[in-house]
C-alpha positions as CSV (number, residue, x, y, z in Angstrom):
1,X,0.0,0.0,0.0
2,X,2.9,2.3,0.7
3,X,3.9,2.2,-2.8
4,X,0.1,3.3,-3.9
5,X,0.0,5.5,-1.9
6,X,3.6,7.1,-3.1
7,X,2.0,7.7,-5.8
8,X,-0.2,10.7,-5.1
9,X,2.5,12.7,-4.0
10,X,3.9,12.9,-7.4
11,X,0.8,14.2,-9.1
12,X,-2.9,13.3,-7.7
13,X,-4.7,11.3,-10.2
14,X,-8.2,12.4,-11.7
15,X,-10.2,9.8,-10.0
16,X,-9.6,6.3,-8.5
17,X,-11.2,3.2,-8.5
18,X,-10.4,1.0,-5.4
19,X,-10.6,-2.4,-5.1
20,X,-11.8,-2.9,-1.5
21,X,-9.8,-6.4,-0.8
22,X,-6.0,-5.0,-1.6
23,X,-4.7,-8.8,-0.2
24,X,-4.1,-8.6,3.6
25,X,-4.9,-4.8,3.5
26,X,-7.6,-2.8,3.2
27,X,-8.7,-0.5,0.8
28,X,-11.2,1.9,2.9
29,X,-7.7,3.1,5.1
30,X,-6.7,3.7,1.7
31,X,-9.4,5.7,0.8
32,X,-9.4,7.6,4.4
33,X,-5.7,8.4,3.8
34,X,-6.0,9.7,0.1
35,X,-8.7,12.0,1.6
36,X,-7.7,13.0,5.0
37,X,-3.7,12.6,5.0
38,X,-3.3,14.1,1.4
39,X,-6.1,16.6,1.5
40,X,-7.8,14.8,-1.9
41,X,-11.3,15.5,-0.6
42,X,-12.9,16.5,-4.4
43,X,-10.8,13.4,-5.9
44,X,-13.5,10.9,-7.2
45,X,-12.7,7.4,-5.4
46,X,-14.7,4.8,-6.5
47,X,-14.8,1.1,-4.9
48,X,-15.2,-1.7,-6.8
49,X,-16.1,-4.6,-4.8
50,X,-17.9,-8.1,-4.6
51,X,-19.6,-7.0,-1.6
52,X,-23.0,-5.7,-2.5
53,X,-25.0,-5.6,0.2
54,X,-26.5,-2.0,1.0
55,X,-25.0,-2.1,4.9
56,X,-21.2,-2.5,2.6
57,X,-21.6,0.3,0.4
58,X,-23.0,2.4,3.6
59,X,-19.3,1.4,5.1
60,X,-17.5,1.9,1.8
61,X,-19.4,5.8,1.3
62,X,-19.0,6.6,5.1
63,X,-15.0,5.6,4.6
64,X,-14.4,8.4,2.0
65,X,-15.6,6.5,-1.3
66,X,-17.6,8.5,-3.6
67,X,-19.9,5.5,-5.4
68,X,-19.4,1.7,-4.9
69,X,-19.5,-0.5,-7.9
70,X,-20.0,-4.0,-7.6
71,X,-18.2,-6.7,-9.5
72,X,-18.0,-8.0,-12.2
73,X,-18.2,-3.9,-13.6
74,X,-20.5,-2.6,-15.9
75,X,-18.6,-0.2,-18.0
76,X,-21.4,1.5,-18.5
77,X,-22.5,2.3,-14.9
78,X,-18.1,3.0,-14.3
79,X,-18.6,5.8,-17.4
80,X,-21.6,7.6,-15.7
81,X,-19.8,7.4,-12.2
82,X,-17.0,8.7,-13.7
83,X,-19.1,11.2,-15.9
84,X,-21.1,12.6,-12.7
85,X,-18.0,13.4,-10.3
86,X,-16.1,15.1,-13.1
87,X,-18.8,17.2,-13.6
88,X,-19.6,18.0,-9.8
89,X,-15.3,18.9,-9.2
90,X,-14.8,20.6,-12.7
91,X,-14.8,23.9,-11.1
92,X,-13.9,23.0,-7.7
93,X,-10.5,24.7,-6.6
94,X,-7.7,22.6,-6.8
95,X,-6.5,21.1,-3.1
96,X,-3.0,20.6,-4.2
């Protein structure tokens, strides 16, 4: 995870999608630390999980994810997730 998470202190990336199960460790710290530690709070992060029951997304939104998407992904449904927070942050200030 530490070298993930390296990685947005070269240049933040325009959204991320999160697998929830990263092996032994988990994904939603992951998501708290891109948003709190690093100050990403408009950075799109969506899960992608095989968990799909509604008490799981409730924990995956309440950790810092913007939209959970469940596996196997619909492109379709990742495009308008993608679509809609682009829109929302296109004239957000920049937190970096």
């Amino acid at each position: 995870m530490k070298r993930g998470f390296a990685a947005f202190e070269s240049k933040a990336p325009d959204a991320v999608l999160l697998d929830v199960q990263l092996g032994s460790k988990d994904g939603l710290a992951l998501a708290r630390r891109i948003q709190e530690e690093l100050g990403l709070r408009h950075l799109p992060v969506i899960a992608v999980t095989a968990h799909a029951m509604i008490t799981d997304r409730e924990r995956m939104i309440q950790a810092g994810c913007n939209a959970c998407i469940s596996k196997l992904i619909e492109f379709e449904l990742l495009f308008e997730q993608l679509q809609q927070w682009f829109e929302a942050t296109a004239n957000l200030p920049s937190t970096r």
